[in-house]
N, C-alpha and C positions, 0 to 999 in steps of 0.2 A: 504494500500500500504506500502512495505517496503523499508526499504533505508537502503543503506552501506555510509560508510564514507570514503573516500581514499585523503590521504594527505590534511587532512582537508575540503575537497566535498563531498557535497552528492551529489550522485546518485541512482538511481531505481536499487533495487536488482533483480527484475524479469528481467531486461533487459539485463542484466548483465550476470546473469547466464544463460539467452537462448543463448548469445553470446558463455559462454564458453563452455557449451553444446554441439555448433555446432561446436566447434576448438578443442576438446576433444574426444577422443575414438580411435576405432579402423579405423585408417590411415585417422583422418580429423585432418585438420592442416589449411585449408583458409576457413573462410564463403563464401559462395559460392551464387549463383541469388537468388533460391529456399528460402534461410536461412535468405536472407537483406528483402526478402515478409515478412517472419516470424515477424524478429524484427520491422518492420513498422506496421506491424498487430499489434502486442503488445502493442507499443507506443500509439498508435489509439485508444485502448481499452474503451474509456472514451468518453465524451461528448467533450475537443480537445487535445492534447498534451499540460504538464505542462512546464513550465521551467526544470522541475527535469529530465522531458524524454528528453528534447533535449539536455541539458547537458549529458547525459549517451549516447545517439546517439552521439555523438560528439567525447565523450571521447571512445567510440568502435570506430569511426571510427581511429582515432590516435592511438588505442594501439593495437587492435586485427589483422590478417591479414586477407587479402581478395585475392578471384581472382580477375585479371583486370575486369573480366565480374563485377565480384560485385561490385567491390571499384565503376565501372564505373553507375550500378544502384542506390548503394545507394547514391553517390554525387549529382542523378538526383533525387532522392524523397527528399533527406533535400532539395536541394535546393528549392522543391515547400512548404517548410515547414514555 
């Protein structure tokens, strides 16, 4: 597993870049329902989510943007986190 370091935190570089993957290209600008499955699928990847993923899910959710549809599912999966 890789890790970046942003203002002295680590976080998960896969999660990171599937984020910006999905806010990057041609006319995406908000992760969207389809995209917050993605990133919870991701996090999941493993036997349970580390501290490293939920710090990185944490820190997408404050700095990336979302639709309301999303903001409003992914608030509902951390919060079963």
């Amino acid at each position: 597993m890789a890790y970046v370091t942003i203002d002295g935190v680590q976080y998960e570089k896969e999660l990171l870049e599937l984020a910006k993957h999905h806010t990057t290209g041609r006319g995406e600008s908000n992760l969207a329902k389809d995209e917050v499955v993605d990133l919870f699928k991701s996090a999941n990847d493993g036997p349970g989510i580390t501290d490293t993923e939920l710090r990185t899910l944490r820190y997408i959710r404050e700095t990336f943007p979302f639709t309301d549809a999303a903001a409003d599912l992914f608030d509902a999966e951390f919060a079963k986190l």
